[in-house]
Structures are given as structure tokens and as C-alpha cells.
C-alpha positions as MATLAB code, in Angstrom:
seq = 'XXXXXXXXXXXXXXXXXXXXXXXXXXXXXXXXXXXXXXXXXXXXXXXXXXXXXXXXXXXXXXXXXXXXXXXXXXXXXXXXXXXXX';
ca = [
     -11.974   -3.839  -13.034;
     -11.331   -2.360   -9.412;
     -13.648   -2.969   -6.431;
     -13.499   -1.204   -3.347;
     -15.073   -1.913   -0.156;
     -14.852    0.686    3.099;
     -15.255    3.948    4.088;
     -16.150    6.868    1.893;
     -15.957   10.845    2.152;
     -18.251   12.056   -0.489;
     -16.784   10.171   -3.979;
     -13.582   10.197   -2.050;
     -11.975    6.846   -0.194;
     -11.270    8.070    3.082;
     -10.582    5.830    6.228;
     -10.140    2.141    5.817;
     -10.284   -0.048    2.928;
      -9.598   -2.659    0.838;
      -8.963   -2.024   -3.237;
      -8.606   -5.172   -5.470;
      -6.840   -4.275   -8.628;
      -7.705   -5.574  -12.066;
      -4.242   -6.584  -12.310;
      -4.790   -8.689   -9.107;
      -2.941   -6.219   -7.019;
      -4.763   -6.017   -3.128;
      -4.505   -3.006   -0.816;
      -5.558   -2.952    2.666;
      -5.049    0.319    4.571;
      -6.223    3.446    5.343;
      -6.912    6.649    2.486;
      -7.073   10.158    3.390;
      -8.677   11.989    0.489;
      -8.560    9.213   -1.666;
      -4.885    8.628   -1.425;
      -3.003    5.931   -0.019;
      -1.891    7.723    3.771;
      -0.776    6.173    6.952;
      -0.378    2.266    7.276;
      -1.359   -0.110    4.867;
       0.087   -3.341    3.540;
      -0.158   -3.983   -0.784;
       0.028   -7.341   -1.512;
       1.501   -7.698   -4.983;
      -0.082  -10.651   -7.931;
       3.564  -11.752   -8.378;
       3.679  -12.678   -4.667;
       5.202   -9.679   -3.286;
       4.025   -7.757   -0.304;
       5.228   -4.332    1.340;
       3.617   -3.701    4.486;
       3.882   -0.476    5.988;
       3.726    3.563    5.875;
       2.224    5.052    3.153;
       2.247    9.065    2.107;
       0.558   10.301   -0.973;
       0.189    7.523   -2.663;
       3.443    6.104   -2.313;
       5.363    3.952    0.188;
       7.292    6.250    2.702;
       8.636    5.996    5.865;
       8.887    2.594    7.442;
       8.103   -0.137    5.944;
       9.123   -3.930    4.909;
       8.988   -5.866    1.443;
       9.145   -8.905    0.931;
      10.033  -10.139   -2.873;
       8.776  -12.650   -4.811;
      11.640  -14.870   -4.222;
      11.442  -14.289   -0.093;
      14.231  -11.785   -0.081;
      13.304   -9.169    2.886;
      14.268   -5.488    2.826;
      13.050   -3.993    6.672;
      13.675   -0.249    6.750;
      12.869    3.318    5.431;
      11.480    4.450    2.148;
      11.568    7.074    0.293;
       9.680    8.884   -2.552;
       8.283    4.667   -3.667;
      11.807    3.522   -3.121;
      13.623    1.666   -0.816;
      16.024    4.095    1.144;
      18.746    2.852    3.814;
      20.909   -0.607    4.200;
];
């Protein structure tokens, strides 16, 4: 089950919150229209973590993630996908 606690427009998320994902997924950031928009930082149940811009939903623009295993990727994304050296 998801919870949500923060700010609301109508049934909408809009503003900051934090979503807790039944798979144990965590988002912290701010919604516009109930989409992921602007900064935010996802913190993944296998350990992960990106921690950055977000655009409709998906990461885009700068951002860093950080694997399971510690490997670090600090740059641009694109379209959910990493996007640069």
C-alpha cells in the first residue's frame, strides 16, 4: 500500500511530499499536478538513491545516483536515463 504525507491541490499531490511505496520505494520532493517536478531525491529498497531534478515523472536534468554497490554516476539525465560521461 502507498502512503503519502504533504501538500495537496484538490485530489492532486502538489508541493512537497513524501510517498512510501508498497515496494519500499521512498520519495521526497516536490509534485506539480501530481507528478514528480523539480527536485526530489528517490531512495530505492535495494539501497539505491538518485537525488536530483525531476520532470514529468521521470528523472531529468541534473542529477546523481548512487547504486547499490556504491558506484556514483554525477551528471545529466535524460528521458529516466542516465545521459553524459
Amino acid at each position: 500500500m502507498e502512503t503519502y504525507t504533504g501538500d495537496w491541490d484538490g485530489d492532486l499531490r502538489h508541493g512537497i511530499g513524501i510517498l512510501k511505496k508498497a515496494n519500499r520505494d521512498v520519495y521526497v520532493g516536490c509534485y506539480v499536478r501530481g507528478t514528480r517536478e523539480g527536485p526530489g531525491t528517490l531512495l530505492y529498497s535495494d539501497g539505491s538513491a538518485y537525488c536530483g531534478l525531476w520532470s514529468a515523472d521521470k528523472k531529468e536534468g541534473e542529477g546523481e545516483l548512487v547504486d547499490r554497490d556504491g558506484n556514483v554516476y554525477v551528471g545529466g539525465f535524460v528521458n529516466d536515463a542516465m545521459h553524459g560521461d
